[in-house]
N, C-alpha and C positions, 0 to 999 in steps of 0.2 A: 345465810351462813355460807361462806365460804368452803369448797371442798378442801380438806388439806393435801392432796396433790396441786392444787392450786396457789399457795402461799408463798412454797419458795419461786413458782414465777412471779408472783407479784411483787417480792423485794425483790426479785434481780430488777426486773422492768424497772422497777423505780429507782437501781439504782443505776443502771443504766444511764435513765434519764438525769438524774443529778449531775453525773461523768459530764456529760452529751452539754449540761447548760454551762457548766464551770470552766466548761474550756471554750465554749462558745465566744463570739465574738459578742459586742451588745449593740453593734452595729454592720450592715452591711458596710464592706470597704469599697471607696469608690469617691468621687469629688461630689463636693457638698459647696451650696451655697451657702455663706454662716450670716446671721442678721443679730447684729448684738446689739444691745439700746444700756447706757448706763444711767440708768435714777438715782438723781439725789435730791433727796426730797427738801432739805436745807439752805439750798439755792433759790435765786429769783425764778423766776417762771422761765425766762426767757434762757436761761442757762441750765435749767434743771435734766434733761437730757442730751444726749449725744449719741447718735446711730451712726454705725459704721456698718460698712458692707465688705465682704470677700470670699472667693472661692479656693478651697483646700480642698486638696486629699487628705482623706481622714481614715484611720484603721480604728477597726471596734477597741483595740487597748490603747487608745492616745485619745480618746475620750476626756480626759483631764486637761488635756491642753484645747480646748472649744473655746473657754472665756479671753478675749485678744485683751481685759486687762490685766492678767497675769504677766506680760510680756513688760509692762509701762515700771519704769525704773523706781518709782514708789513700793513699789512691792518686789524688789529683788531679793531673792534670795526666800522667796516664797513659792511653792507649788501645792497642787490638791494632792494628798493622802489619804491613808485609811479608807481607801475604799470600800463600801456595803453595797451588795446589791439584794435588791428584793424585787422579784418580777423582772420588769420590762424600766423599773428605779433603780436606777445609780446615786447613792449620796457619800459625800465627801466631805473631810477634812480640813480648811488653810494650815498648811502646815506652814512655817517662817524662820529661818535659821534665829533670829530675834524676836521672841515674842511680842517684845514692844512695838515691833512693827505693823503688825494687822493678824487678826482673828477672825473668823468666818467660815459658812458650809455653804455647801454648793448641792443642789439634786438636779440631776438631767432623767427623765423620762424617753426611753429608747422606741420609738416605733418602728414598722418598716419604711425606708425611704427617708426618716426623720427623725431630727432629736430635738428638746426645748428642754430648756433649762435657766436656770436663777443661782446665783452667785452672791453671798448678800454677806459685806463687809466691815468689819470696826476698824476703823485705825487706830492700833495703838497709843495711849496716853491721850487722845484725841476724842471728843464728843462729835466724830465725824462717820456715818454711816454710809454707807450707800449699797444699788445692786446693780449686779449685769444682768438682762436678762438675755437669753441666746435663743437661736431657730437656727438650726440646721436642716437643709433639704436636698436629698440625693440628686446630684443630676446627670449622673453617668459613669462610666469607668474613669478613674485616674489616667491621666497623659502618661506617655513613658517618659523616663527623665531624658 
């Protein structure tokens, strides 16, 4: 049993901590190597993925923007929303100015040094699925611009 001079430090501590992670970043900032592969499982073998590679500067709130198919003009006017986090878990939303456009959730798992993550997509009016998966890995301090 807990002394009761001891309680209200234990709700402050904790709430402390809630403050401390809400504002926290969910990544260290710093440039990242990003390895993205998109699967579609509907394709031939020989076209069913596509890897690309790149180095970014990446801040713990831009976290949303890690999948490089969000950028490809089939999904314009589409970004991650509503973000949830639980632990060291980020999951998201497709949000889409037209819903007919594409539907999908995304979760990134945050480590030190690293992120991975899956991006997994419906296209609108479409029996067309597919996903991103991501690997981000710290490799230093961002360049100055």
């Amino acid at each position: 049993m807990t002394p009761a001079w001891q309680r209200p430090l234990s709700v402050a501590a904790s709430l402390l901590w809630t403050v401390a992670w809400a504002s926290g970043e969910a990544v260290e900032a710093g440039s990242y190597e990003i390895t993205a592969e998109i699967a579609m499982p509907h394709l031939e073998e020989n076209l069913r993925y596509a890897t690309t590679r790149e180095r970014r500067c990446l801040h713990g709130r831009e976290l949303s923007s890690v999948f490089p198919i969000l950028h490809h003009q089939s999904l314009e006017g589409c970004k991650l929303g509503d973000e949830s986090r639980r632990g060291d878990t980020i999951r998201y939303l497709l949000v889409c100015a037209s819903p007919q456009v594409a539907t999908g959730v995304a979760r990134l798992d945050a480590d030190p040094g690293r992120v991975a993550g899956v991006l997994e997509i419906k296209m609108g009016g479409k029996n067309m699925t597919f996903a991103q998966r991501v690997e981000a890995v710290r490799q230093g301090e961002c360049e100055p611009p």
